[in-house]
C-alpha positions as CSV (number, residue, x, y, z in Angstrom):
1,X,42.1,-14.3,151.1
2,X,45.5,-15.8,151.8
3,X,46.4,-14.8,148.3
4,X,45.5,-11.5,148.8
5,X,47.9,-10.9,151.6
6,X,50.9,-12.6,150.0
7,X,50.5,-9.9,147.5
8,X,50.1,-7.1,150.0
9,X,53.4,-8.6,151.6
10,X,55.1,-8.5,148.3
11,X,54.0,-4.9,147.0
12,X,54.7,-3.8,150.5
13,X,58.3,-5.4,150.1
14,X,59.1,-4.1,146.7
15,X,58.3,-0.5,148.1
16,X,60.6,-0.7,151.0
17,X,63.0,-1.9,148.8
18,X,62.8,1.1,146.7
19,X,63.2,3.7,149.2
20,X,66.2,2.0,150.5
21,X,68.1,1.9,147.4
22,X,66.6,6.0,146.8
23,X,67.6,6.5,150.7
24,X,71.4,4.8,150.0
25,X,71.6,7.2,145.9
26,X,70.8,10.4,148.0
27,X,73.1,9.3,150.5
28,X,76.1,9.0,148.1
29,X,75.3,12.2,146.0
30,X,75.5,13.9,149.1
31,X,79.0,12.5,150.0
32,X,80.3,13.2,146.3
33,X,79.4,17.2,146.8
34,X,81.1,17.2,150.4
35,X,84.4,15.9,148.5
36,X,86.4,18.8,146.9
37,X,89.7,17.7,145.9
38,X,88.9,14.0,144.3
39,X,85.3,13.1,144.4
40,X,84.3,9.4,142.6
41,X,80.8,9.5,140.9
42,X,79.1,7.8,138.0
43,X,79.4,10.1,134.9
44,X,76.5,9.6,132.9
45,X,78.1,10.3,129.7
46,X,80.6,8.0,130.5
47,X,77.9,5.2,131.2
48,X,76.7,5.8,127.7
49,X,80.0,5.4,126.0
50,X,81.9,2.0,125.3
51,X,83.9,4.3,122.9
52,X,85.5,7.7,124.9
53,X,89.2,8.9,124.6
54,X,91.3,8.8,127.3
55,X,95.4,9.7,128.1
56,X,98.1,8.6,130.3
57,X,100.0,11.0,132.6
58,X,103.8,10.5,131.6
59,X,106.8,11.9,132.8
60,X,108.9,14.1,130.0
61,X,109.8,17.4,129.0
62,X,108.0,20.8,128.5
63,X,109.0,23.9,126.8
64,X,106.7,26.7,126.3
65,X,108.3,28.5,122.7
66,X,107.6,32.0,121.2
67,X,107.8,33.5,117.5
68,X,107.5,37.0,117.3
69,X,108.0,39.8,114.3
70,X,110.8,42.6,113.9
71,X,112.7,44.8,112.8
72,X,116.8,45.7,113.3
73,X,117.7,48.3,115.7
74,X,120.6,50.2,117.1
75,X,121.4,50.6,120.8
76,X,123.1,53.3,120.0
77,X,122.9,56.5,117.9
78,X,124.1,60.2,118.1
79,X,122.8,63.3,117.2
80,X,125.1,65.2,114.4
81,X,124.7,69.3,115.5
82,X,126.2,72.0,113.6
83,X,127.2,74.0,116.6
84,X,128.6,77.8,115.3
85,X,126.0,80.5,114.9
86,X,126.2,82.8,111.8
87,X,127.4,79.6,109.7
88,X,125.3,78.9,106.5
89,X,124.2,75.4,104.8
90,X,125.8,74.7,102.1
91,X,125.7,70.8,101.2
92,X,124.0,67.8,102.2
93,X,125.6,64.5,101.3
94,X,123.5,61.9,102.7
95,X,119.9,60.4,103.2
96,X,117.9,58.0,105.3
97,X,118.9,54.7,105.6
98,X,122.7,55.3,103.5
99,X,125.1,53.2,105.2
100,X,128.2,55.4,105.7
101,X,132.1,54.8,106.8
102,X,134.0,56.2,109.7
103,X,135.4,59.9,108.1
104,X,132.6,60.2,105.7
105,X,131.9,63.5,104.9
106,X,127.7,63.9,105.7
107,X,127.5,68.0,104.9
108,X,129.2,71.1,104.5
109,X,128.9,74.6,105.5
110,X,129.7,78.4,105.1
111,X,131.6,79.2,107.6
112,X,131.4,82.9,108.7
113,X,135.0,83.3,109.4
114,X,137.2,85.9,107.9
115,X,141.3,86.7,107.9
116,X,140.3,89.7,110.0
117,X,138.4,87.1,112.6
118,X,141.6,85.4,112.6
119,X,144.5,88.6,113.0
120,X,141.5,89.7,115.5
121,X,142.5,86.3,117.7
122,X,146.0,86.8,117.3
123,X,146.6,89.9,118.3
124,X,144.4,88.9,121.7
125,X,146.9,86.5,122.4
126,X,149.6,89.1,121.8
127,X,148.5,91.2,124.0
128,X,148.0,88.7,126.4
129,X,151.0,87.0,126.7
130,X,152.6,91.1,126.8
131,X,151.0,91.6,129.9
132,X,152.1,87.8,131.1
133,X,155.9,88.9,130.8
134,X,154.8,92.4,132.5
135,X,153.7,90.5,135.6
136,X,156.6,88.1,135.3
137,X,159.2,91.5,135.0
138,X,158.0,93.8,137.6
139,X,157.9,91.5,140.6
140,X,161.2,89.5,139.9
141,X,162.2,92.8,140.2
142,X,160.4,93.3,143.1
143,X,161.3,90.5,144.7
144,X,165.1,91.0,144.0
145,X,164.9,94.3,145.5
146,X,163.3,93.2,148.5
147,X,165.4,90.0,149.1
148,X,168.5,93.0,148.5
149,X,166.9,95.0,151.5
150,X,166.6,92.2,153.9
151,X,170.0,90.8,153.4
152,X,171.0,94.1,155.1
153,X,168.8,94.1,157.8
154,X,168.7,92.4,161.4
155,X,166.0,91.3,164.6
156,X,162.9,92.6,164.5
157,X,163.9,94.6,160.9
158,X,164.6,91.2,159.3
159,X,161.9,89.3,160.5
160,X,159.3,92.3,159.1
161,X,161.1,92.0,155.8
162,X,161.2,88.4,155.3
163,X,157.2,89.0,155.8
164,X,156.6,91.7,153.1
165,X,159.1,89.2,151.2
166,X,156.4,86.3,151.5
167,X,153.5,88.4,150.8
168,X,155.3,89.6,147.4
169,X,155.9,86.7,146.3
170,X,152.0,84.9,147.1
171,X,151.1,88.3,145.3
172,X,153.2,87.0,142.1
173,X,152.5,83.4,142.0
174,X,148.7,84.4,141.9
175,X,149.0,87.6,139.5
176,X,151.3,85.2,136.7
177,X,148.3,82.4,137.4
178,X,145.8,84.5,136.4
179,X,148.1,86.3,133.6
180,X,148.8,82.8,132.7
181,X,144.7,81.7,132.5
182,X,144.6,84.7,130.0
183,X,147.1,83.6,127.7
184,X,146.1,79.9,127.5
185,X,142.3,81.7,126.8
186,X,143.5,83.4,124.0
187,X,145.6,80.4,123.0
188,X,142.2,78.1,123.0
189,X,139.8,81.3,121.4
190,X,142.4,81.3,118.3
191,X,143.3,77.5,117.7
192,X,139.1,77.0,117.2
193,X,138.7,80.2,115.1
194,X,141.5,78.7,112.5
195,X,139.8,75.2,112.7
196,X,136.7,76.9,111.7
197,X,138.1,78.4,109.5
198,X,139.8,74.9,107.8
199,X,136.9,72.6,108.4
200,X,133.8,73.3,107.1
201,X,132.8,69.8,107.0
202,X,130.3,67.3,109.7
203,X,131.9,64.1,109.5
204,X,130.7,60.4,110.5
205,X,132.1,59.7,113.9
206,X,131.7,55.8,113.1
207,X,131.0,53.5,110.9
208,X,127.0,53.3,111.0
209,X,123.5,54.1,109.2
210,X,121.6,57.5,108.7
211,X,118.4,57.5,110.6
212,X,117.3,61.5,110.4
213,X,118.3,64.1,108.2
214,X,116.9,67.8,108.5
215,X,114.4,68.5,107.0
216,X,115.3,72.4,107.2
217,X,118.4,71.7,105.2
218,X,118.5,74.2,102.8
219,X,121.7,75.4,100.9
220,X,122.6,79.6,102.4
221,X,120.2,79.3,105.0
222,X,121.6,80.2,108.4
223,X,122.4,77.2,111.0
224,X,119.9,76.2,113.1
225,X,122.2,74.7,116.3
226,X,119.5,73.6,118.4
227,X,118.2,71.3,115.9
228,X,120.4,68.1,114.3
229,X,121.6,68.0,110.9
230,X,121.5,64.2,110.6
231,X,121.3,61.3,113.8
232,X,123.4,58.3,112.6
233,X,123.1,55.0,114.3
234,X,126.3,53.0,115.1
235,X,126.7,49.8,113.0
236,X,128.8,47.5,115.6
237,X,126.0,48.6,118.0
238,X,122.6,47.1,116.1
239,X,120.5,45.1,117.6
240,X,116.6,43.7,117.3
241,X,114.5,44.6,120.0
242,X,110.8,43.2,121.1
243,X,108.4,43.1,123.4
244,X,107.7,39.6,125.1
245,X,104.2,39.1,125.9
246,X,104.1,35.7,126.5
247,X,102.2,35.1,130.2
248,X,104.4,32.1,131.4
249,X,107.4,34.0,131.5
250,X,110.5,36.3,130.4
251,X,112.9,35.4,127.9
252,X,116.4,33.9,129.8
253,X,119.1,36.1,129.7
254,X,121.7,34.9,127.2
255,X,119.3,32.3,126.1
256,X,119.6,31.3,122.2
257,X,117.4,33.4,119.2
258,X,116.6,31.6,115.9
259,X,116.3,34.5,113.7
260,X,115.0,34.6,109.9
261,X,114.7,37.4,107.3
262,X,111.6,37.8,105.9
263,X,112.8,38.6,103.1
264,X,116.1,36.8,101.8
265,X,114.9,34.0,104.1
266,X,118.1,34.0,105.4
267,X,119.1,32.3,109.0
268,X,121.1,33.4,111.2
269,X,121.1,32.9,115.3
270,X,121.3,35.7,118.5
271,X,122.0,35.8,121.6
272,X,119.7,38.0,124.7
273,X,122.0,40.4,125.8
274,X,119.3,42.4,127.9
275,X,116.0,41.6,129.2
276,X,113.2,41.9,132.7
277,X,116.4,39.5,134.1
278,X,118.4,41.8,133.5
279,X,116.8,45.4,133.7
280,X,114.3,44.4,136.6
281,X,111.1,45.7,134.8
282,X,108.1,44.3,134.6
283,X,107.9,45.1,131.0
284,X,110.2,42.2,129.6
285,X,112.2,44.4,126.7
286,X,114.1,42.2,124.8
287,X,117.3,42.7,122.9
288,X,119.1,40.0,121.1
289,X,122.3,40.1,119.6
290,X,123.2,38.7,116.4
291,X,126.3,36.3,116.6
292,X,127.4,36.5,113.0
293,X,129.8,38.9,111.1
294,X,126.5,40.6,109.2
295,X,126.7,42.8,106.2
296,X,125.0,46.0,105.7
297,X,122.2,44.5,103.3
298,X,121.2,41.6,105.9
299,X,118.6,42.0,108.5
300,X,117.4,45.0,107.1
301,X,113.5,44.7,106.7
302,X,111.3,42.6,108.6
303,X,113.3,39.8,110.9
304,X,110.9,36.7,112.6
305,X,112.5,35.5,115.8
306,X,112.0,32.3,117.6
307,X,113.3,31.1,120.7
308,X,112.3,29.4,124.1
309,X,110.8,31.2,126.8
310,X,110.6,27.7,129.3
311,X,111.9,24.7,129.4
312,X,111.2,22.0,132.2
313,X,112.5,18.7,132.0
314,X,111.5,15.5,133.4
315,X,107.6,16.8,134.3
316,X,104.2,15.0,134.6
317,X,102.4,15.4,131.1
318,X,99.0,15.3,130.0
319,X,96.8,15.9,126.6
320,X,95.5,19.6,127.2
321,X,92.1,17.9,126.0
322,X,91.8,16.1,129.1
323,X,91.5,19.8,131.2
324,X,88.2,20.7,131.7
325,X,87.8,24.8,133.7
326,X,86.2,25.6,136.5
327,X,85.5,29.1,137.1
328,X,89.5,30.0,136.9
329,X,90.5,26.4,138.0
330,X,91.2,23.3,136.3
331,X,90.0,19.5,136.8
332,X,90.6,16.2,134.9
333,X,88.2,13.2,135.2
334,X,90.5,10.8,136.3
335,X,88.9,7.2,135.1
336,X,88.8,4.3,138.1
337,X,87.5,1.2,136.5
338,X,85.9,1.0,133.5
339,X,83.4,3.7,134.2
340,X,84.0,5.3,137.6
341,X,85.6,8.2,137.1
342,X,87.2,10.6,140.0
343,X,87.1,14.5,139.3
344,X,90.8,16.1,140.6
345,X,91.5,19.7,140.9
346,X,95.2,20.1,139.2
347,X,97.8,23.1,139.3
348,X,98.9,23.7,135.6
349,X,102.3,24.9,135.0
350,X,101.6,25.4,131.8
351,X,100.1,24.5,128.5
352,X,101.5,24.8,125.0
353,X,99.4,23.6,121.8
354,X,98.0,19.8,122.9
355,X,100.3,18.9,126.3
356,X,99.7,20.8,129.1
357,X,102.4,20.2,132.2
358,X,100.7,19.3,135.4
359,X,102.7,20.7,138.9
360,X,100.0,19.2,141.2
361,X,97.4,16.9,141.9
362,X,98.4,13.7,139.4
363,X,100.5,10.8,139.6
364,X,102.2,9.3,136.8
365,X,100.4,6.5,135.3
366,X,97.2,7.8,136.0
367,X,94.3,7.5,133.2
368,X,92.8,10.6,132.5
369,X,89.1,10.8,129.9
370,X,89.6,13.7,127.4
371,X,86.8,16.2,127.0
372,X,84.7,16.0,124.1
């Protein structure tokens, strides 16, 4: 019988026991959910391993790089109009892509100008500078007579006369100005229809690249003004141009550009001349400029270009493997003892390939498990 009871005593015992140390688990689960920064809690995984990975936040520097495909470009290129009606194609001396010089001739025309056209010009301006000396003649003489009159008159007479005198002579100074306008008209009309006449030629306005020729270019066809005969692009004005995409950031303003062609695989480096800081768009257009003396062969197909979009210096650094995601934020286990392990939310400045650079929420030293 007393047996009996020291075993009641002891199973009784051994279930107290148990739902204290169930009573004392619930109560630090509880305490780990309640905790939403740093929370410390026995992984299980972690329990099972003698062998998991871990990293040390260190201090160091973080650049976030881009690589990105192109092609040269011009910033800036101008339309080439033949601009007379009635004139006639006669020559094209150019295609797409030919590289041309300052003064080259890029086409040729008919010119619908004749010796009567010309005489037709001149003999406006004869007849307009004749009618320029007639306004000139009669009121000088006008004026003389008058000023004659005056000199002979006294009071209220003289003071009438100088009057008329003033009025003849605002009359004269605007009659010669518009007599004057007339000539310089006729002067203007005949010096373009003789340079029509001598230059039947479109010439390259710089040195540069042909971009466009017409398409409607055909020799004795009449001029079409309203549409270009070639566009040529400027040479000292090329360029290459991109889009950055990259979400951490635009490219720096007169940051350095490694730049390769595809082709030759030759190097050569740029410089930003215009971007978002720069333009204030939210669209971050890129141009680089290229700091070497090119030639017209180089950089002419497809260009890769490399540069750095951030660079932060001195920053707490972890393996990217040791971020795990939560909905859209990020937590590292950070390890406290062999297997107690504390989960921290962090703000991530970035990540590029297998470091990630960590503004908040870690100290450096700290010991971090990697996922997987």
């Amino acid at each position: 019988m007393m047996a009996n009871k020291h075993g009641f005593f002891r199973s009784l015992t051994s279930v107290i026991c148990a739902l204290l140390i169930c009573g004392s688990l619930l109560t630090g689960c509880q305490s780990a959910a309640g905790t939403d920064i740093k929370s410390e809690y026995l992984d299980p995984g972690i329990l099972s391993q003698t062998d998991y990975r871990t990293c040390q936040v260190q201090k160091g520097d973080f650049e976030i790089d881009y690589t990105i495909d192109s092609r040269m470009t011009y910033r800036h290129a101008q339309f080439m109009y033949w601009l007379h009606d009635g004139d006639h194609y006669d020559e094209l001396f150019v295609q797409n892509e030919q590289v041309v010089k300052k003064g080259d001739v890029l086409a040729s025309f008919e010119v619908d100008v004749s010796n009567a056209d010309i005489l037709e010009k001149e003999l406006a301006l004869t007849q307009a500078q004749a009618s320029l000396q007639d306004v000139i003649s009669s009121y000088e003489m006008q004026i003389s007579g008058k000023q004659t009159q005056i000199s002979a008159l006294a009071g209220t007479a003289y003071q009438a006369g100088l009057a008329e005198l003033s009025q003849l002579q605002a009359d004269y100074a605007q009659s010669k100005s518009a007599a004057s306008y007339r000539v310089q008209q006729a002067e203007t009309a005949l010096e373009e229809m003789k340079k029509r006449a001598n230059e039947n030629t479109l010439t390259a306005p710089f040195d540069g690249i042909i971009m466009y020729v017409s398409r409607n270019f055909r020799a004795g066809d009449t001029v079409s003004i309203n549409e270009p005969v070639v566009v040529i692009a400027e040479t000292a004005s090329r360029a290459i141009s991109f889009t950055n995409t990259n979400a951490f950031g635009h490219v720096p303003y007169m940051s350095q550009v490694n730049i390769t062609d595809q082709k030759t695989k030759k190097e050569f480096t740029g410089t930003v001349i215009s971007c978002a800081d720069v333009t204030g768009e939210e669209t971050d257009e890129v141009w680089v400029e290229v700091d070497q003396e090119l030639k017209d062969e180089d950089l002419t197909g497809a260009i890769r270009l490399s540069g750095c979009i951030l660079k932060k210096t001195n920053v707490l650094l972890i393996d990217s493997k040791a971020l795990r995601q939560e909905g859209n934020r990020y937590y590292v286990l950070v390890l406290r003892g062999k297997t107690a392990v504390g989960k921290t939310y962090v703000k991530v400045g970035g990540i590029n390939g297998g470091q990630a650079w960590i503004v908040e929420g870690l100290e450096e030293g700290q010991i971090l498990v990697l996922e997987g």
